[in-house]
C-alpha positions in Angstrom: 28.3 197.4 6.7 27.6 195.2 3.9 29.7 191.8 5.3 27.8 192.4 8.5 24.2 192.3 6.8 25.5 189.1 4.9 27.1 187.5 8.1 23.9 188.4 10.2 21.9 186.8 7.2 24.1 183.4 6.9 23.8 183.4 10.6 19.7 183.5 10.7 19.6 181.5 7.6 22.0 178.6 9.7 19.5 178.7 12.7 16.6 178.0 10.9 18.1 175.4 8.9 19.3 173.6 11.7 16.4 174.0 13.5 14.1 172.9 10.7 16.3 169.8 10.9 16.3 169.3 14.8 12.1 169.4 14.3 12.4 167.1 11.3 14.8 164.4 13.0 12.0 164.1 16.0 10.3 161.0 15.4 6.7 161.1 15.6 5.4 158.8 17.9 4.6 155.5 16.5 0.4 154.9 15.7 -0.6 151.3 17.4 -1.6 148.6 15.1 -1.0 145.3 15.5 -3.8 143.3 16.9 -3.0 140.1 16.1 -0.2 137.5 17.0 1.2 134.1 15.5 1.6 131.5 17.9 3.2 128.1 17.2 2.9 125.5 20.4 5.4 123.0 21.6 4.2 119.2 20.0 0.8 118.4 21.9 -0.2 115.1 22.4 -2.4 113.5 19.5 -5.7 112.8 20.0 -7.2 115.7 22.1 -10.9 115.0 22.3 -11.8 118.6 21.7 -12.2 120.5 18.1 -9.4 122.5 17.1 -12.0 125.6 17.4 -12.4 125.0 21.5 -9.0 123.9 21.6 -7.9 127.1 20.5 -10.2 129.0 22.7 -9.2 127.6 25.4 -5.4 128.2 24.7 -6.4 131.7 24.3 -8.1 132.1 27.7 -5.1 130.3 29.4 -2.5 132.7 27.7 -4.7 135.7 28.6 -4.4 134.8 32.4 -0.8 134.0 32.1 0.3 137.6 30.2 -2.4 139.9 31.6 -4.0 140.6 28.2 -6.9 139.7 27.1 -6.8 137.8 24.1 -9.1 136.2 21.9 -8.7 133.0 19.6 -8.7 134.0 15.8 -8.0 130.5 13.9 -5.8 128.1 13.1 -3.0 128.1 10.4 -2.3 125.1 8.2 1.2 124.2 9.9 -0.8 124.1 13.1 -0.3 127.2 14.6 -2.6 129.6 16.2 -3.3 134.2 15.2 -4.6 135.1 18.8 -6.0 138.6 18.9 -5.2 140.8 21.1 -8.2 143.1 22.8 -6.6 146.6 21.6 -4.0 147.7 19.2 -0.7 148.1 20.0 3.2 149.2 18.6 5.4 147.2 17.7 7.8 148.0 20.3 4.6 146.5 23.1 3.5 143.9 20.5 7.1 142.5 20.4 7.1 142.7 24.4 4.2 140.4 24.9 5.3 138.3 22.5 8.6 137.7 24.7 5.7 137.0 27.8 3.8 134.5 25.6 7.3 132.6 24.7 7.7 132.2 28.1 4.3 130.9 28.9 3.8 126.9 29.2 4.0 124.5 25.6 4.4 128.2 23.5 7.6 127.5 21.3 7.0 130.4 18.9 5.0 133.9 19.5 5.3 136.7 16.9 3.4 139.7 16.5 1.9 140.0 13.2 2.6 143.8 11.7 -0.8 144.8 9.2 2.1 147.1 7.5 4.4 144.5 6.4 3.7 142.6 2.7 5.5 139.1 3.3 4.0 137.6 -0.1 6.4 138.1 -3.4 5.3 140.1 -6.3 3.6 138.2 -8.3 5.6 138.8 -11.5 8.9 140.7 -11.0 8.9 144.1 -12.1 11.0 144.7 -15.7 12.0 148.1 -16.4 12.1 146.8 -20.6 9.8 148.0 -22.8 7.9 145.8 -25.3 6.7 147.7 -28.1 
């Protein structure tokens, strides 16, 4: 009587174990956030009459007719490139996506969705796990 009270025990405790680890290994669906994208164009020809402001507008507009997604010029980058912003957030798995759509667009050599999650810049001092009195 007593091994079938301890069998029946190990037995319940087994099915909600493994089903506390069946609920646990379900992702939870990802929380859109990324609004914003770096695009680097193909070499343009020097000496464009219009600002780098309208130039970048206009850009923007011809990329949001070309990918179906409104998007919106943000500024431009020291190496030349171009954040566009797009008009709602998205996950990375759809920000990735239409970045593969803005690749293929005309005089785009580079798109990348830029994740708010992700910390590119270094520490500024390395961590030390010494102790200075």
């Amino acid at each position: 009587m007593l091994r079938a009270r301890t069998r029946l025990l190990c037995a319940g405790l087994f099915m909600v174990l493994s089903i506390a680890a069946a609920a646990q290994s379900q992702s939870v669906p990802e929380t859109p956030k990324v609004t914003e994208f770096y695009v680097r164009y193909q070499a343009s020809p020097s000496g464009t009459p219009l600002p780098e402001a309208l130039l970048g507008i206009q850009r923007a507009t011809a990329l949001s007719v070309t990918v179906s997604v409104p998007l919106a010029y943000a500024r431009t980058l020291r190496d030349g490139a171009e954040v566009m912003r797009s008009d709602r957030a998205l996950t990375r798995a759809q920000a990735w996506a239409l970045a593969a759509e803005l690749v293929h667009s005309e005089g785009v050599a580079l798109a990348q969705p830029i994740d708010p999650e992700i910390n590119a810049r270094p520490p500024a001092r390395p961590t030390s796990s010494v102790t200075r009195p």
